[in-house]
C-alpha positions, 0 to 999 in steps of 0.5 A: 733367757737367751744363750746367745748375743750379737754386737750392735753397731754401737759397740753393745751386746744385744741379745738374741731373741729366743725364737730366732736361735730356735730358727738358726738351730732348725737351719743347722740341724737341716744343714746337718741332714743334707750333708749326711745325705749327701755323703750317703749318696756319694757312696752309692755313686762311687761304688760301682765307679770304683769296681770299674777302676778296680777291673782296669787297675788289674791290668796296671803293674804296681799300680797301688804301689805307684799310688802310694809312693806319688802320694805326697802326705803317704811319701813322709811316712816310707822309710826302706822297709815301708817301700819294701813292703809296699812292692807287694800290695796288689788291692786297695779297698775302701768299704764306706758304712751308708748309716754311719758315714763317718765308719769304715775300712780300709783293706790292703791286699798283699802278694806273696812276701818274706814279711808276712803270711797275710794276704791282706791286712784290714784296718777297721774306723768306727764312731759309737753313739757317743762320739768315741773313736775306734780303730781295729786292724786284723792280726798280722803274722809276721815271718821270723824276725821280719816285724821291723816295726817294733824296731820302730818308737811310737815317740820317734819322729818319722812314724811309719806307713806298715806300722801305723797299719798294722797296729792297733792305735786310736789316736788323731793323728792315726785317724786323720791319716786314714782319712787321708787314704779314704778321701784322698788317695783312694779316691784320687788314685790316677791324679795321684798315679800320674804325680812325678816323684821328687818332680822328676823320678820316674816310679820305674827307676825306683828298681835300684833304690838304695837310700832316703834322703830329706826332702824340703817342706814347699809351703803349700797349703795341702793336707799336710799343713792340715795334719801339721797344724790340727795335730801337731807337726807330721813327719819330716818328708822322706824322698826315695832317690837313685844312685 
């Protein structure tokens, strides 16, 4: 018996025979096979790109903090504290599992702070055998009274970047934004560094920040609408401006 039909071109379902569905399925599962090697073998060739980037962005002042402030998805979830915070990251790092390709981590590598003893906080991706999704983040010691994030509802509209990344939660919307960070922004870091804030900032003005304000949605299909339109709408975005 058949599991799948086709329309003729008189309008009447017609079956599919058995053998051609056990061809397509064959096809799929090779589809599924190159992918996955393909995925495997970008890491391979991305590794030893990155570790070159790595010893040039040494020598870039605020460099991870320019990326994540020009990132246009990352920008809606800084509120003050966030970008506060952000001054102080030195190191972003993206390990990527070759078997599991869909695991991995993302370790953030902080300078000396008034909000927490850690010099970097690690948040940690993993699908079991049954397609059930992880999220881990290592504990974070936050100095006395400077843990803003419980401040913070996990109702409230405009979630927060240091909240979201120093808490444990596995959700879609958390997941999503972490492959934002892997195949976007890490990956992307320069095109991202060299993006104008509000179109006309520069990330060197930003010294004397003293307010956010609402920026405008532009209607461009980006991660953003796919984040919007897979889970749900994301936070409004936020525009970190001068006096």
């Amino acid at each position: 018996m058949t599991s799948s039909s086709t329309f003729a071109a008189n309008g009447e379902v017609e079956p599919i025979n058995d053998v051609i569905l056990d061809e397509m399925r064959s096809i799929d599962k090779e589809f599924e096979l190159a992918k996955l090697e393909l995925a495997r073998q970008k890491i391979k060739l991305y590794a030893p790109i990155c570790e070159k980037r790595r010893k040039i962005i040494e020598r870039i002042p605020k460099f991870w903090t320019n990326v994540f402030l020009r990132h246009r998805i990352i920008a809606q979830y800084l509120d003050y504290e966030d970008y506060e915070v952000i001054q102080n990251i030195k190191e972003l790092i993206i390990e990527r599992d070759e078997e599991n390709v869909e695991n991995f981590k993302i370790i953030v590598k902080f300078s000396r702070n008034t909000y927490f003893t850690n010099t970097e906080i690690t948040k940690e991706f993993s699908i079991d055998g049954n397609g059930i999704k992880c999220i881990k983040t290592s504990e974070v010691n936050w100095h006395d009274g400077k843990d803003f994030t419980k401040k913070r509802k996990n109702y409230e509209p405009d979630p927060s970047l240091i909240k979201w990344l120093t808490e444990n939660t596995t959700d879609d919307v958390s997941w999503e934004l972490g492959k934002v960070i892997r195949d976007d922004l890490y990956c992307n870091a320069w095109t991202h560094y060299n993006e104008d804030i509000d179109d006309e900032a520069d990330i060197g003005e930003l010294d004397d920040i003293d307010d956010i304000e609402e920026g405008e949605e532009d209607g461009e299909e980006d991660l953003e609408n796919y984040l919007a339109e897979e889970f749900g709408q994301p936070p409004s975005s936020k525009r970190i401006k001068n006096d």
